[in-house]
C-alpha positions as CSV (number, residue, x, y, z in Angstrom):
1,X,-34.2,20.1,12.6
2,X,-32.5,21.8,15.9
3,X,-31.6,24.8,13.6
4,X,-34.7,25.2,11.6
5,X,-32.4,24.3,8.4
6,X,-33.5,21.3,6.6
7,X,-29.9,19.3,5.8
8,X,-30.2,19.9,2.4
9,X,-29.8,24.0,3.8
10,X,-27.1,23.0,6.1
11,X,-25.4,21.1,3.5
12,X,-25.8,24.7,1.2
13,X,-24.6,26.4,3.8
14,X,-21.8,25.1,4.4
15,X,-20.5,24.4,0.4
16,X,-22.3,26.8,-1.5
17,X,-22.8,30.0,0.7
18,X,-19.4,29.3,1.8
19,X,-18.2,29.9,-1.6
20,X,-20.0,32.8,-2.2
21,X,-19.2,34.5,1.1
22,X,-15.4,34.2,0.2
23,X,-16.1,35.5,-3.1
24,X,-15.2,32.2,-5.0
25,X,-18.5,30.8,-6.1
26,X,-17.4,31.1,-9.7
27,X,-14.5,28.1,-8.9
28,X,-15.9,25.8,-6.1
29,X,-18.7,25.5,-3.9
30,X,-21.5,23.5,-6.4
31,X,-20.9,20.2,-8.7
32,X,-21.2,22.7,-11.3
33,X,-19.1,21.9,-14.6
34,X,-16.4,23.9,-15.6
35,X,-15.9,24.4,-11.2
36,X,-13.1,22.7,-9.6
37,X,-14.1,20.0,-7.0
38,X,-12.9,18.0,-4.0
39,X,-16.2,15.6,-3.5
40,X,-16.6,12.9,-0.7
41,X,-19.3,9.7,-1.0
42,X,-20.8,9.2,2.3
43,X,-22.7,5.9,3.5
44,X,-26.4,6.8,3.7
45,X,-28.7,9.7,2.7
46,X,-27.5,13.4,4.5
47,X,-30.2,15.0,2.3
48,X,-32.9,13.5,4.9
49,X,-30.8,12.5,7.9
50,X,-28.0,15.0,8.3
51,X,-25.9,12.7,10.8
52,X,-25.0,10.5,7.8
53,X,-22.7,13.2,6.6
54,X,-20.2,11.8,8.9
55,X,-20.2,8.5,7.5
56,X,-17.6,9.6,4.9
57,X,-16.3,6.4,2.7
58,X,-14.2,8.4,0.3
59,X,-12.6,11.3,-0.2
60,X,-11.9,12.8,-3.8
61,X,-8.9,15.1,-4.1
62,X,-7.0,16.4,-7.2
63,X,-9.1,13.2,-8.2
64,X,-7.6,11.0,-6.4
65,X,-9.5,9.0,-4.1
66,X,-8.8,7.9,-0.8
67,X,-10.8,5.8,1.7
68,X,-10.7,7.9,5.0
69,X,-10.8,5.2,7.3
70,X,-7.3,3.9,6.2
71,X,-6.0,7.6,6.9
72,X,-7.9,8.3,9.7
73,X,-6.3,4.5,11.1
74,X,-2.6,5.8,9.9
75,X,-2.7,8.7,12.3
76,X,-3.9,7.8,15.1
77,X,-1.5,8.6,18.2
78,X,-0.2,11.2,16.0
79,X,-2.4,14.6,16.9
80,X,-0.7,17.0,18.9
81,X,2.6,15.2,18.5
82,X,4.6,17.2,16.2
C-alpha cells in the first residue's frame, strides 16, 4: 500500500469515483444492473494484490469479448506510425 489505498480503493477510484466525478454514475462506473458496462476478467485476485490488474485476459465491449493479447500482438510496430 504505497498510497495508503487498499486496491479494492484504488480499484473504486478509478471506476466508481470516476463516474461520479464526471457526473455519470447513474450509467457506468459499478456492475450495477440497469448500468451500461464494458468489463475485463483479469488472471489473479487485484482485490488483494493490485499488480494483477494488469494481467487482463479479456476484454468485454458492446459485449463482445476479445482476448487482449491477440490485439495487443496485432499492433505491435504500429504506435506512433500513423
Amino acid at each position: 500500500m504505497e498510497s495508503g489505498f487498499t486496491p479494492l480503493e484504488a480499484i473504486k477510484i478509478a471506476t466508481l469515483n470516476g463516474a461520479q466525478f464526471l457526473g455519470e454514475a447513474d450509467h457506468v462506473g459499478s456492475l450495477t444492473p440497469g448500468k451500461q458496462a464494458d468489463i475485463m476478467l483479469v488472471k489473479g485476485d487485484p482485490s488483494s494484490k493490485i499488480a494483477d490488474i494488469e494481467n487482463v485476459e479479456v476484454v468485454f465491449k458492446d459485449g463482445v469479448g476479445w482476448d487482449s493479447k491477440k490485439l495487443i500482438d496485432s499492433v505491435k510496430g504500429q504506435v506512433g506510425v500513423r
